[in-house]
N, C-alpha and C positions, 0 to 999 in steps of 0.2 A: 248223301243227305248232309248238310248243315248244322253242324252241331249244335248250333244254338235249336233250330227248330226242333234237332231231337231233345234237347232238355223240355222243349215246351209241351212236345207229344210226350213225353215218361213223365210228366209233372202231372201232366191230366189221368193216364193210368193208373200210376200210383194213389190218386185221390179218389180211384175208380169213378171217374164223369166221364158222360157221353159225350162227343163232340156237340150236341143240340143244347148243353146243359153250361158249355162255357163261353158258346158262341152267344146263346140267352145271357147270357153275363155280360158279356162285352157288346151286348146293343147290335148283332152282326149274324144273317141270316148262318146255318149250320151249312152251306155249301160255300160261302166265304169263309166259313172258319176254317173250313178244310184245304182250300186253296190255302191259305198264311199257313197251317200246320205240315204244309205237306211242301211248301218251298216256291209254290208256285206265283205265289205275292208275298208280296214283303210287308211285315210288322210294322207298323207306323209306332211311333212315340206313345200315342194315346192307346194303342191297343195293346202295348210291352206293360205299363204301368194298371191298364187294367188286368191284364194276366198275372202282375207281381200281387196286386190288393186280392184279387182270387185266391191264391193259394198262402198270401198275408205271409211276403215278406218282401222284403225291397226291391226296389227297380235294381240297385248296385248290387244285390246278391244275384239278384236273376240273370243279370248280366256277364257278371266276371265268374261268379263259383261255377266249378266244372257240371256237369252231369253227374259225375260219380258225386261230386259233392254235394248237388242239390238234392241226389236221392238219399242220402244217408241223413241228411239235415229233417227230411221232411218221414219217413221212418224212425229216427226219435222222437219227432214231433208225436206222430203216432200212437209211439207207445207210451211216451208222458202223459197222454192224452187217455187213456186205457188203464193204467194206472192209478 
């Protein structure tokens, strides 16, 4: 699998959303989302940018920080948020 696409599937996890609940976000029935989450179509521009406003942080974070990095970024977020 594509690492990008696995950031994209453990960002949704981590936020605990359904795949119906992001695909409803981004305007795209939940059997397209799951094709783009799962590798089998490719992310358009417009769908990368609403996937960064979803989880509200940049297109350029979503992009370049790793996986490991965008889970631990979004886990403090968390818990600042619980705090």
């Amino acid at each position: 699998m594509n690492s990008f696409i696995l950031k994209v599937r453990k960002l949704r996890e981590i936020h605990g959303y359904p795949q119906e609940y992001v695909a409803f976000q981004m305007g795209i029935s939940q059997a397209a989302y799951s094709k783009k989450e799962s590798g089998r179509t490719q992310l358009s521009m417009g769908c990368l940018t609403k996937i960064a406003e979803l989880y509200q942080m940049s297109l350029t974070d979503l992009i370049s920080l790793t996986a490991q990095e965008l889970m631990l970024r979004c886990i403090q977020s968390n818990q600042q948020l619980a705090a």
